[in-house]
C-alpha positions as a printed Julia matrix, in Angstrom:
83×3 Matrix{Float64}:
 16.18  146.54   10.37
 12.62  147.52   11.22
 11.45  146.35   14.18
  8.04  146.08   15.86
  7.92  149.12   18.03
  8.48  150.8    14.91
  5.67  149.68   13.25
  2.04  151.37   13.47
 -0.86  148.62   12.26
 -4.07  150.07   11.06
 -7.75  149.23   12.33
 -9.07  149.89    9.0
 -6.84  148.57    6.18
 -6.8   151.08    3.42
 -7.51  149.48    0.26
 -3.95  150.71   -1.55
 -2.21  149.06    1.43
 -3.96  145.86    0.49
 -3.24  146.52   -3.1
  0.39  146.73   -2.12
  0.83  144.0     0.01
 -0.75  141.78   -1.98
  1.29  143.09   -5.78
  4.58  142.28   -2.69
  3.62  139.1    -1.99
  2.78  137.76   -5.73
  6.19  138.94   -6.79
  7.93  137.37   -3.63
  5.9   134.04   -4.6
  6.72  134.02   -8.14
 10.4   134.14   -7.09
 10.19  131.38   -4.88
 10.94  133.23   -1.71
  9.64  132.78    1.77
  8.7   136.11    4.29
 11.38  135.16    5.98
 13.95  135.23    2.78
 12.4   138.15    1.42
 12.45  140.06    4.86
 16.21  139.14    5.26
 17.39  140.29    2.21
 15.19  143.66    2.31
 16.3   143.9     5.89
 13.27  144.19    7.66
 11.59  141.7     9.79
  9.41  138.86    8.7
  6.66  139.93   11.16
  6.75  143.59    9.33
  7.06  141.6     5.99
  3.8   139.98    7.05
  2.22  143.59    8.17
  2.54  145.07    4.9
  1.67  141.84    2.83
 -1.82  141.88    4.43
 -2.41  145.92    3.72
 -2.24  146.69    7.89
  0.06  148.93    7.39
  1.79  151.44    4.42
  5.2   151.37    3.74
  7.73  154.36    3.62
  9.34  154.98    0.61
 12.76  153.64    2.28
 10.72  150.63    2.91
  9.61  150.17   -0.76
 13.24  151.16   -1.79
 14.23  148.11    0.33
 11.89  145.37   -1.0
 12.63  146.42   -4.56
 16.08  146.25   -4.33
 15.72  142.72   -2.09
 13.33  141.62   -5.14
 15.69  142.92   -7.74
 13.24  144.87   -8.81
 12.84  148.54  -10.02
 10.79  150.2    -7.23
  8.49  151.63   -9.98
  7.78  147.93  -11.06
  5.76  147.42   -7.12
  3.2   150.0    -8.63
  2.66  148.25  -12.38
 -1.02  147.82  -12.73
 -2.36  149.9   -10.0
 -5.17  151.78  -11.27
């Protein structure tokens, strides 16, 4: 599990990061899932779940691999749409 001191938050959120987190959130949402679910079954932390839902911080690719597979999603499907 990914835990705070793990986690780097950015001063300036980079506009991706914000795409990101909020294309993660909308899916999470449309599956009826709280942070908390969503974290638990990606196994990360809901406070890291949070992080990367408001674009203060980029995932790794493990990361992404982790929420797309907790989503049942392919991890290709997080990036649909980004332009």
């Amino acid at each position: 599990m990914v835990t705070m001191q793990e986690v780097t938050r950015r001063d300036h959120r980079l506009a991706e990061a914000r795409w990101f987190g909020g294309t993660v959130r909308r899916l999470r949402e449309e599956r009826g899932l709280t942070q908390a679910q969503l974290a638990e079954a990606a196994e990360l932390s809901a406070t890291y779940l949070g992080i990367i839902e408001r674009g203060e911080n980029v995932p790794t690719l493990s990361v992404i691999l982790q929420i797309a597979s907790a989503l049942d999603l392919h991890p290709m499907d997080l990036f649909r749409g980004y332009k």
